[in-house]
Legacy VTK file of the C-alpha trace (Angstrom):
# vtk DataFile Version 3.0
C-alpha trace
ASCII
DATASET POLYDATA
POINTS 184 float
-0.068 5.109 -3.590
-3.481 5.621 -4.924
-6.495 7.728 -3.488
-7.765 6.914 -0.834
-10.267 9.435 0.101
-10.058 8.405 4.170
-10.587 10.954 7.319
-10.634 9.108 10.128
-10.716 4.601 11.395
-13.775 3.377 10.471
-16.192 1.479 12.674
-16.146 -1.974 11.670
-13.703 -2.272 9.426
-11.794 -5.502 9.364
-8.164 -5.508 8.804
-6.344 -8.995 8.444
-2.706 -10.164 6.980
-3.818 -11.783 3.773
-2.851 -15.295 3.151
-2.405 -17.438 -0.428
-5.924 -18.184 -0.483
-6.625 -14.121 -1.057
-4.060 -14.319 -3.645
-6.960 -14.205 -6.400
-8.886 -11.381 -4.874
-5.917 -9.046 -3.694
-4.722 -9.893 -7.826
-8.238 -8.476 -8.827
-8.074 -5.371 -6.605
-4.105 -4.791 -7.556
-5.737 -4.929 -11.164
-8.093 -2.246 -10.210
-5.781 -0.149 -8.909
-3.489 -0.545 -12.037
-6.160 0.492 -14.457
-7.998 3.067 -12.388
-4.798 5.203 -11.399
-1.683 4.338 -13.571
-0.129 7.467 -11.674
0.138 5.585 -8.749
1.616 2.609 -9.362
5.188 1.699 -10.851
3.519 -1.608 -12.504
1.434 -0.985 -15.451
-2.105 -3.028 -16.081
-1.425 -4.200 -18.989
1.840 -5.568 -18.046
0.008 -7.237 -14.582
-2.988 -7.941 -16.780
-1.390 -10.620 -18.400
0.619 -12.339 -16.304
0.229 -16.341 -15.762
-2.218 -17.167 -13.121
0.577 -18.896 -11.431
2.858 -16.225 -11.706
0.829 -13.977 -10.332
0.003 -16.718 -7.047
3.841 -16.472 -6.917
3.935 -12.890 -6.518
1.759 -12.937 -4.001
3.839 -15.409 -1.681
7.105 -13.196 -2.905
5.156 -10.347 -1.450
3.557 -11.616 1.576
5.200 -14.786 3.047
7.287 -14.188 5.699
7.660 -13.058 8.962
8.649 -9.475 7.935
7.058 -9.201 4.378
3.132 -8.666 4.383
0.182 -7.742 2.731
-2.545 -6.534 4.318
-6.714 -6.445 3.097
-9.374 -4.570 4.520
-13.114 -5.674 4.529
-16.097 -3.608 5.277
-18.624 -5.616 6.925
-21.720 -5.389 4.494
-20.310 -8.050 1.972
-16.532 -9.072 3.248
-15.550 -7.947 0.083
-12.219 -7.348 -0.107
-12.241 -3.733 -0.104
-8.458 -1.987 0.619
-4.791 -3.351 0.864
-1.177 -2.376 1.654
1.726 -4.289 1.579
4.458 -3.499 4.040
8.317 -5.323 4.872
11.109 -4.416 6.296
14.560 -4.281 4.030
17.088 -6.911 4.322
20.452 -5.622 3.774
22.149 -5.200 7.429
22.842 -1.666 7.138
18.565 -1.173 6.441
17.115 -3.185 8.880
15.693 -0.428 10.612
13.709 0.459 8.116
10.335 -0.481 6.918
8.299 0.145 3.759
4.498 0.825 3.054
3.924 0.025 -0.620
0.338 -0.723 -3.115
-2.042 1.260 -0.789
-5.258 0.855 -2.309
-8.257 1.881 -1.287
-11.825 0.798 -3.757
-13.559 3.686 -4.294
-17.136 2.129 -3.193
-14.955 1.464 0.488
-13.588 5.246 0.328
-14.680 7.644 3.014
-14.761 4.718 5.486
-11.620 4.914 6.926
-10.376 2.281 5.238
-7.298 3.590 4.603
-6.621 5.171 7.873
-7.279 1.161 9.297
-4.804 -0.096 6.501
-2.130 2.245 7.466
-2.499 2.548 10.805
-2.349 -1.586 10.730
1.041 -1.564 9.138
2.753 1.157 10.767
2.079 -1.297 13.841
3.389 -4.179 11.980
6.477 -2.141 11.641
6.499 -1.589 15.083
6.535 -5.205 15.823
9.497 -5.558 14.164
12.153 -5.467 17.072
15.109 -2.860 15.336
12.504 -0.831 13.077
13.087 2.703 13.703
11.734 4.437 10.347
8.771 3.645 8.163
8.874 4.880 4.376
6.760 5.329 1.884
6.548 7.183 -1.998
3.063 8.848 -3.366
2.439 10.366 -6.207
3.080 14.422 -5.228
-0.951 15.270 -7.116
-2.701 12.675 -4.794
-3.959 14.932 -2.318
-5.913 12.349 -0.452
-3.204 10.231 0.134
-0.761 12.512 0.786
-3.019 14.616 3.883
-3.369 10.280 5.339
-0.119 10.118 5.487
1.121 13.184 6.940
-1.978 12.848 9.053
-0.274 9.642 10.784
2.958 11.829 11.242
4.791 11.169 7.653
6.848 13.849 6.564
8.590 14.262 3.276
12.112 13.771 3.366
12.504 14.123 -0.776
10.407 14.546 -4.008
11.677 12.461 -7.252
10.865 14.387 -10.448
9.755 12.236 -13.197
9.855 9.229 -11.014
7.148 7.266 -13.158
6.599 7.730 -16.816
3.363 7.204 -18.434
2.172 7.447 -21.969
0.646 11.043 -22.282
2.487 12.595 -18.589
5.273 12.200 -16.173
4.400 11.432 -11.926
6.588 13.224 -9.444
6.862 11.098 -6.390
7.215 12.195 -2.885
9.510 10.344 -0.378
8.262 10.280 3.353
8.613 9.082 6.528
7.491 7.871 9.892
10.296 8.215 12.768
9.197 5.341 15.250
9.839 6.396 18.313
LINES 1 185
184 0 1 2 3 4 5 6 7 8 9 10 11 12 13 14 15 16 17 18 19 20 21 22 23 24 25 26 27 28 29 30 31 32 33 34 35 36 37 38 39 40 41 42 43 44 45 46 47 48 49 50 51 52 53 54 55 56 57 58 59 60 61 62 63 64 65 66 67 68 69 70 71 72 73 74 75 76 77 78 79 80 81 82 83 84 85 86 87 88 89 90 91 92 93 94 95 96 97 98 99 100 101 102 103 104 105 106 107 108 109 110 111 112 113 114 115 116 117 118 119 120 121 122 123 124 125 126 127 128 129 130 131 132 133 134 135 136 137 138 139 140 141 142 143 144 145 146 147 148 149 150 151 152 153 154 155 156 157 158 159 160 161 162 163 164 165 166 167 168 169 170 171 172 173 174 175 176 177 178 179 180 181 182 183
């Protein structure tokens, strides 16, 4: 999960379920968030670079269509720029339905210290709620992203596990922490 700089729910920002027409501009901000913190992500820019414009509209629908597979985007109201997502879905082997995952938080830096991020999580943690059987809500972040890491416990995550090496990049390794949300 990448930076996301948040404190507290900002006043005014708009939180919606993204549909295909966003595909484009959630592709754009994914791209972003590739390039700007590699660390954070287990795609790689280049590789999501270049990808076929309809691939990439695929993805999207893979991702978000669905009545328990999501993506959300945040907009701050100067502009309507898309300026945060999150994806979230709930597993579908039997034996995992009652879990949930949060996955691609971003948050643009121009949006951070909004509360973006707080209003993207805090929007799919309720998703997850919705979901009748969800008891647990699980997420990885890079274990040096501060930021992200003080959101998330911040909303009641704790970490269950921490994955050395779990992403390799060029010049460094990522360590990963696992956490979780017990619904109760």
């Amino acid at each position: 999960m990448a930076p996301t700089g948040d404190r507290a729910p900002g006043a005014g920002v708009e939180v919606r379920r993204l549909v295909p027409s966003d595909a484009d501009a959630w592709w754009a901000l994914r791209l972003h968030a590739l390039r700007d913190h590699p660390g954070a992500f287990g795609a790689s820019y280049e590789e999501a670079r270049d990808r076929p414009v309809e691939e990439r509209r695929r993805d999207f629908v893979t991702r978000s269509g669905g009545p328990e597979r999501l993506i959300l985007g945040a907009c701050l109201p100067a502009g309507g720029a898309l300026a945060g997502s999150v994806g979230c879905l709930r597993q579908d082997w039997p034996k995992e339905r009652h879990k949930a995952y949060i996955w691609g938080m971003y948050v643009a830096p121009e949006a951070r210290g909004r509360g973006v991020g707080q209003a993207l999580l805090d929007a799919a943690v309720e998703q997850a709620r919705r979901w009748e059987g969800v008891e647990q809500v699980h997420l990885a972040v890079a274990a040096d992203n501060d930021a992200a890491r003080r959101l998330y416990r911040g909303a009641g995550f704790v970490v269950w596990g921490r994955e050395p090496h779990a992403l390799k990049l060029p010049d460094r390794y990522v360590d990963e922490e696992h956490m979780v949300l017990v619904l109760a």
